[in-house]
Every structure is written in structure tokens, then in C-alpha cells.
N, C-alpha and C positions, 0 to 999 in steps of 0.2 A: 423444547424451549420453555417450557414453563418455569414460572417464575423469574424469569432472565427479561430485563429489558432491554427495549428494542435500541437500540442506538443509531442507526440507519435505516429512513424507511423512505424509499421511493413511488413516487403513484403516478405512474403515466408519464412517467420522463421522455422525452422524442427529440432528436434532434436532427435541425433541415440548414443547410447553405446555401445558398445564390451561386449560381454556375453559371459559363456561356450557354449552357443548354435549358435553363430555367432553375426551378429549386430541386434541390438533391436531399434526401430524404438516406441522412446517415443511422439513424437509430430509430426506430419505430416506437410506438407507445408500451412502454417497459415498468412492470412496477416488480420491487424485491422488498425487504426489508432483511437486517442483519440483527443479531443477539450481542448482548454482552458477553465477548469469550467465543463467538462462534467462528467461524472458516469458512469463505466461500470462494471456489474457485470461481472465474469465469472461464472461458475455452470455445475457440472455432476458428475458422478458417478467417487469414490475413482478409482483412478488405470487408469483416461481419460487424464492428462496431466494438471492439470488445476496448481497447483505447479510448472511444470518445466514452463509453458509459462509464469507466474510468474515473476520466476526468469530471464526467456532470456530478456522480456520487461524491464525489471529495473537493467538490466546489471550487475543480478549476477551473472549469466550465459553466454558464449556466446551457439551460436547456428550454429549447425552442417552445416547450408545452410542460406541462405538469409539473409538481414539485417533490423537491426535494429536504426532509429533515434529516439534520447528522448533531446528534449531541442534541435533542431537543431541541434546535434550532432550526427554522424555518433559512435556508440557502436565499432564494430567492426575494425574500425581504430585508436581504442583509446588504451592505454598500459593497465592494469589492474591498477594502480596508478593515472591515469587520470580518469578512471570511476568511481574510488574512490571519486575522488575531485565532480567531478559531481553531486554524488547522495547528496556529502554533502553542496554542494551549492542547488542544488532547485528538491530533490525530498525527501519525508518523507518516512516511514514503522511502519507497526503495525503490532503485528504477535498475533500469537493464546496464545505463548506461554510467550508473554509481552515481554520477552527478559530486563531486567533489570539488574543492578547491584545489589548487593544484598547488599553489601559493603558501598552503596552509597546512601543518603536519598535521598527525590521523587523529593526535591528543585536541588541537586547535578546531577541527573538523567538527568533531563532535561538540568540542564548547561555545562552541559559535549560539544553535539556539537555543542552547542553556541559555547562557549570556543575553539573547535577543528577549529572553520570555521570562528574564529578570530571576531569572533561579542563584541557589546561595548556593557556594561553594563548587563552583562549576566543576574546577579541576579533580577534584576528587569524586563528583560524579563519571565525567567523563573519563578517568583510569579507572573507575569500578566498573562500568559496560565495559570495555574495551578488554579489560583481563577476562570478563565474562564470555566473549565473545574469542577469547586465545589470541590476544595481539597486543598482552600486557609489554612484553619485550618491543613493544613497533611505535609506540606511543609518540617518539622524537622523528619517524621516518617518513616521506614525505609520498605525494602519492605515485610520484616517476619512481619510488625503490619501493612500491611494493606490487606483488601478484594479483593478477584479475581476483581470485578467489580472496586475498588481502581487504584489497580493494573495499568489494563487498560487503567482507564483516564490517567494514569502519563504515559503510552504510547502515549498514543494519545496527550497529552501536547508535549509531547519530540518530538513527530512528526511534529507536527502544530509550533514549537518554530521559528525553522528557514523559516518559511512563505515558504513551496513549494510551485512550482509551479503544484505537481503531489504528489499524496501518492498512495502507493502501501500497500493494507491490506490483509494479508493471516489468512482465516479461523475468526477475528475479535473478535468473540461472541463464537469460540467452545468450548471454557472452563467456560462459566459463563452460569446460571441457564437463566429460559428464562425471567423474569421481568429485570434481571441486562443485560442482553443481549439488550433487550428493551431500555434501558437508553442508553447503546452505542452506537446503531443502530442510535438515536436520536441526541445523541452530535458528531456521524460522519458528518450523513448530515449538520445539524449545522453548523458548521465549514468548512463543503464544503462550502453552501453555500454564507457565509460572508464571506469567505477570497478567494472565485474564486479557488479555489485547487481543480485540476483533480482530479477524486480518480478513482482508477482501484483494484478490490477486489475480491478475488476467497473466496465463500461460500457457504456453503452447508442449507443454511437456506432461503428459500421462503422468506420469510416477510424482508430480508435482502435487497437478488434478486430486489424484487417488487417497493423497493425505490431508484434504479439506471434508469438512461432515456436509459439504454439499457441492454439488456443482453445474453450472448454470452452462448452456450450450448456446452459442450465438450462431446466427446463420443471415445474411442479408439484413442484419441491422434491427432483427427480433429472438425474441429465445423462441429455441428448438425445442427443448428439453431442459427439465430441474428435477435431479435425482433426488431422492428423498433424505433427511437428513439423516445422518448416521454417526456412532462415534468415530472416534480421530482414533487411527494405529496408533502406539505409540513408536517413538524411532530405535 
């Protein structure tokens, strides 16, 4: 990682809730930091924390202890309106669950935080991802006609539209069969690759894991394991 700066850097992030039973202690004191351009899986078993670290890294969370910079911004000294602006200036999301408008065709989908974050020419942004992504013909289709793997890319457009600097992917492929998961898995890195966009990705899928230059192992709400970094296969 030389010469590469850092863009995400955690020091002792922890996070506890208030239970019937007293406080619950979700994530333990966790520090990581991420590269400009680099890939980092997270991975462990359902109920280890890999969700909430998620969420603390990409400030939709804060975190019970320690802090968190993304974008040389300090998280925690910011309002919940400024880490707004942030994520929608130079950080992407993809979720398991696509998270779309239903209301809204896949061309609309995407223009939407063009349009929020004041960008020019939205519409011709959003057909240039969306062709990028093999969904130039779907532009006008709305999200009940199209396929879970559909779906997705028009996430993954929506994410890639405003050029992050970082994208945050939860669970990616847990809704789609394993060949359309395959195509995902492919047009993630992709788009890592060519556009320099950190991705930081909690999944439960090996073959996922396997194509990030690093990956983080969770267990009871601490890292197990951080493999060392390595280059990215190509797809």
C-alpha cells in the first residue's frame, strides 16, 4: 500500500446496547484502516458483528468507543446531516436487499442521487453506468419487470453513478442464484478496478472473500484473523 492513501481509518471502534439483561457488547474494540483502490472482505459467522462494523465504518452508525475517519473526515465530530452530505458526496452502497424505488424506473433509480448531489447532466450519466453495467435496453423498466440479478446491477450503477471514492457492499450476491451472483461478483471488481473505488464488503460467500487483496474474519464481535494483503485475480 505504499503511496496509496488511506481513506478509511478505524481505531478502536466498539460497539455495546442496553438489553433486559444489562449492556450487550456487539463489536469489541476494532481498528482497520482501508487504501485508495483497495478491497477488503469482511466474513464470519451470522450473529459475529460484521453488519454493525459495517454500518460504524460508513457512518451509519456511530460507535460506542473509538473513532472513526472516512474521507479525512473525523465521523464522530460530524452532525448526522453532515455525514449525510459525505456519504453522498464520495462514498457508494449496495445491499443484499437492492434497496430501490419501486415507484421509480432503473434510468430514475440512478438519477435520483445524481440529482440529490447537484450533478449536471444526470440523465446521460445515469444511461452511461447503466449501459456499463448491461442494462442499456432496461433503462425505461421498472423494478417489478426486472430479475433479482437486474435488480442489482441497477444498484451497482446507482452506486458507481456519483464516482466514490469507497463503496460499502452488504451481503451483495445473498439474494441471487450462484451463476447471477457470479456475474456480480465480476462487474463489482470491474468497476473497482477501473474507476480506483475502495470497496469494503461484509459476505458470507468464499468465492466473494477470495477476490478482495484482503480479508478480515469476525468471531464474537472481534477479528479472528487478517490475511495479508495480496493482489486482486483478475475476473
Amino acid at each position: 500500500m505504499l503511496n496509496k492513501r488511506f481513506i478509511l481509518n478505524a481505531k478502536d471502534i466498539s460497539k455495546a446496547v442496553s438489553g433486559p439483561g444489562g449492556e450487550l457488547t456487539i463489536l469489541k474494540p476494532t481498528s482497520l484502516a482501508v487504501a485508495q483502490g483497495d478491497s477488503l472482505a469482511i466474513v464470519g459467522p451470522s450473529g459475529s458483528g460484521k453488519t454493525t462494523l459495517l454500518g460504524l465504518l460508513a457512518g451509519l452508525d456511530q460507535p460506542s468507543g473509538g473513532s472513526v475517519e472516512l474521507l479525512d473526515r473525523n465521523l464522530s465530530a460530524m452532525s448526522e446531516d453532515e455525514r449525510a452530505a459525505l456519504r453522498g458526496q464520495g462514498v457508494g452502497f449496495v445491499f443484499q436487499s437492492f434497496h430501490l424505488l419501486d415507484s421509480l424506473t432503473a434510468e430514475e433509480n440512478v438519477m435520483l442521487p445524481l440529482e440529490l448531489a447537484g450533478a449536471d447532466d444526470v440523465v446521460t450519466q445515469a444511461r452511461d453506468i447503466l449501459t456499463r453495467v448491461g442494462l442499456g435496453d432496461r433503462l425505461d423498466h421498472y423494478p417489478n419487470q426486472l430479475s433479482g440479478g437486474e435488480k442489482q446491477r441497477v444498484a451497482i450503477a446507482r452506486a458507481y453513478a456519483g464516482q466514490p471514492q469507497i463503496l460499502f457492499a452488504d451481503e451483495p450476491t445473498g439474494n441471487l442464484d450462484s451463476a447471477t451472483g457470479q456475474e456480480i461478483i465480476n462487474l463489482l471488481f470491474d468497476l473497482n478496478q477501473q474507476a480506483g473505488t475502495a470497496l469494503v464488503l461484509v459476505t458470507h460467500e468464499q468465492r466473494l472473500a477470495d477476490r478482495c487483496a484482503r480479508v478480515i474474519r469476525l468471531e464474537a464481535g472481534q477479528i479472528q484473523s487478517e490475511s495479508e494483503p495480496r493482489l486482486v485475480a483478475e475476473s
